[in-house]
N, C-alpha and C positions, 0 to 999 in steps of 0.2 A: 451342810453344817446343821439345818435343821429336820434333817428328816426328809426333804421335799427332792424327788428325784430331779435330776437335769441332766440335758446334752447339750454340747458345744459344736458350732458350725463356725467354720472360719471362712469369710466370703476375701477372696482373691481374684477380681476378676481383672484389675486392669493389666492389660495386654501390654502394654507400653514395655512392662518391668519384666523382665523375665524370671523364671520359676522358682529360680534360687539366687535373688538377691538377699545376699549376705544373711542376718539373721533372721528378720521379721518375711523376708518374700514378699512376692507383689500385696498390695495394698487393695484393700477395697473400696471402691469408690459407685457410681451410678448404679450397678448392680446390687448392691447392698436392698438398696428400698425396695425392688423386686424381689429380693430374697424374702423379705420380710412379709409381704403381700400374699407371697405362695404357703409359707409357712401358715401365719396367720388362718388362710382360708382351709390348708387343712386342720387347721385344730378347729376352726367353726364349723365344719366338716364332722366333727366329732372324731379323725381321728385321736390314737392314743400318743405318748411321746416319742415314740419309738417312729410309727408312721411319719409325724409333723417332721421329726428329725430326717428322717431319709427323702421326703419331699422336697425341704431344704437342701440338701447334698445334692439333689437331682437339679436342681436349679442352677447349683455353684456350679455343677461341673457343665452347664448350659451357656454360661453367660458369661460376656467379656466385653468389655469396654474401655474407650480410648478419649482421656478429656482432652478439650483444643479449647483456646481461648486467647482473644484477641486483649486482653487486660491481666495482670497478676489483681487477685483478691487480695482484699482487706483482712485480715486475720484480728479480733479484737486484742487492743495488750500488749501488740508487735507491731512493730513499723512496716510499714509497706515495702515490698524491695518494686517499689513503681517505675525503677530503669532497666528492670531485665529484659523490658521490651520494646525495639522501637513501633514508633505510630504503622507502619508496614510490615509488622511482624504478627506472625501466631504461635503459640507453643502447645507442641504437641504432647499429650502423655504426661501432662502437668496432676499434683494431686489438689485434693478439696481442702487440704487449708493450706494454700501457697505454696507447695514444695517442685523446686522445680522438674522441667518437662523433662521428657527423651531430649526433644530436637525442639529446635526454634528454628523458621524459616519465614521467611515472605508471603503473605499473605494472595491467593492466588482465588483462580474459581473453585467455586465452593464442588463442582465436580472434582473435580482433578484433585483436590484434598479429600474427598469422600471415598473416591480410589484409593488414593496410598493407604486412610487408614482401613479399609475391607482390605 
């Protein structure tokens, strides 16, 4: 709007949700800050926007990640939904402000849940 060029990267990495859910598609969550890290360093890098832009893309299309959490978050403004989980419970594929997981299951060794989600 002002003259000033720009590109858009759209980070997608959580694995949980699959490729084409409904409008928006997966969601980005843990990867997002490593996007930004990469991008970042190449623009201090001196590349131009076009470079930082495809550094970024090479990133997205790198990284995926899978949240698990033995708590649902506090969202500010909104009430907690604090009974989605019991005290033996973890939810997998959950997003960064409350939204619920994939799966909820039993909280087990942290191997064997490191497995399912690789």
């Amino acid at each position: 709007a002002e003259g000033i060029p720009v590109e858009m990267v759209v980070v997608a990495d959580d694995c949980a949700l699959p490729d084409n859910k409904g409008v928006t598609g997966r969601r980005g969550i843990a990867g997002t800050a490593l996007v930004h890290k990469i991008a970042g360093a190449a623009a201090e890098a001196g590349g131009d926007l076009s470079a930082v832009t495809a550094e970024a893309q090479a990133a997205i299309d790198a990284i995926s990640s899978l949240g698990v959490s033995a708590s649902v978050c506090s969202v500010p403004g909104r009430q907690p939904d604090g009974d989605r989980l019991a005290d033996d419970e973890v939810e997998m594929g959950l997003g960064i402000h409350g939204e619920p997981g994939a799966s909820t299951q039993k909280i087990g060794k942290i191997d064997s849940m490191v497995d399912e989600m690789v």
